[in-house]
N, C-alpha and C positions, 0 to 999 in steps of 0.2 A: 504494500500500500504506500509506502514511502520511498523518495529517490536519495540520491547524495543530495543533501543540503549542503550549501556555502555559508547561511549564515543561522542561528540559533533561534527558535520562536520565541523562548523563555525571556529571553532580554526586552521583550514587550508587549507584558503581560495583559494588555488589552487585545490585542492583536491575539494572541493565542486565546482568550477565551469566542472572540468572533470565530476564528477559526475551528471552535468544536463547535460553535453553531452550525458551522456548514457543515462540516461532517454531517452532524445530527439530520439537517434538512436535508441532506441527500439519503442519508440511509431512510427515513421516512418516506422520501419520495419515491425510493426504489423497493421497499417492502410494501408498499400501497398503491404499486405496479404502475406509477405514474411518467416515471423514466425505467431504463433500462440498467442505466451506469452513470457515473458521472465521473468528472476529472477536473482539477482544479491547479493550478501553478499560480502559485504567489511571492511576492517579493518585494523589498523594503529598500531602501537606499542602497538598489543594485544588486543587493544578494537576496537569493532566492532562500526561502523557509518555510515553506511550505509546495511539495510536489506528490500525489494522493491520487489515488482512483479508488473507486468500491463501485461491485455489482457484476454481475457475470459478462463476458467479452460479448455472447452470443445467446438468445434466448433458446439455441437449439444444445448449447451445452453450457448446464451451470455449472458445471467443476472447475471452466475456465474462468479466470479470473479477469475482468477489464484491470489493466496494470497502466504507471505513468507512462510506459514507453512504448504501450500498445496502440494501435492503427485502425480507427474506424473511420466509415464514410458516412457524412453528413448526408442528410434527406433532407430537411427542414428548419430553417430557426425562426422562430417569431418573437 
């Protein structure tokens, strides 16, 4: 679920509790079949601290895992 980080979330600690929010709102979304997966890369004066996915790659295989460095094709954004 998480990549190499450059820089630390802990050092702003505001910033890291927003950030379990989205966790939270994604896993929500994706247990109440609303999305599929989600993925997120965040970053702060240049270094990245947060890089995350959850949810399965494919709805034809859950075992697989949607990963940060995994490859999907957009259909849709509104």
């Amino acid at each position: 679920m998480t990549a190499q980080l450059t820089a630390v979330p802990e050092r702003w600690a505001t910033i890291l509790k927003k950030l379990n929010q989205l966790d939270e709102l994604f896993e929500g979304c994706i247990s109440n079949k609303r999305i599929q997966c989600a993925s997120c890369i965040l970053s702060r004066e240049g270094k990245v601290f947060a890089h995350r996915s959850m949810g399965p790659l494919r709805p034809d295989t859950p075992d697989k895992h949607f990963l940060p460095d995994s490859l999907r094709r957009i259909a849709s954004v509104h």
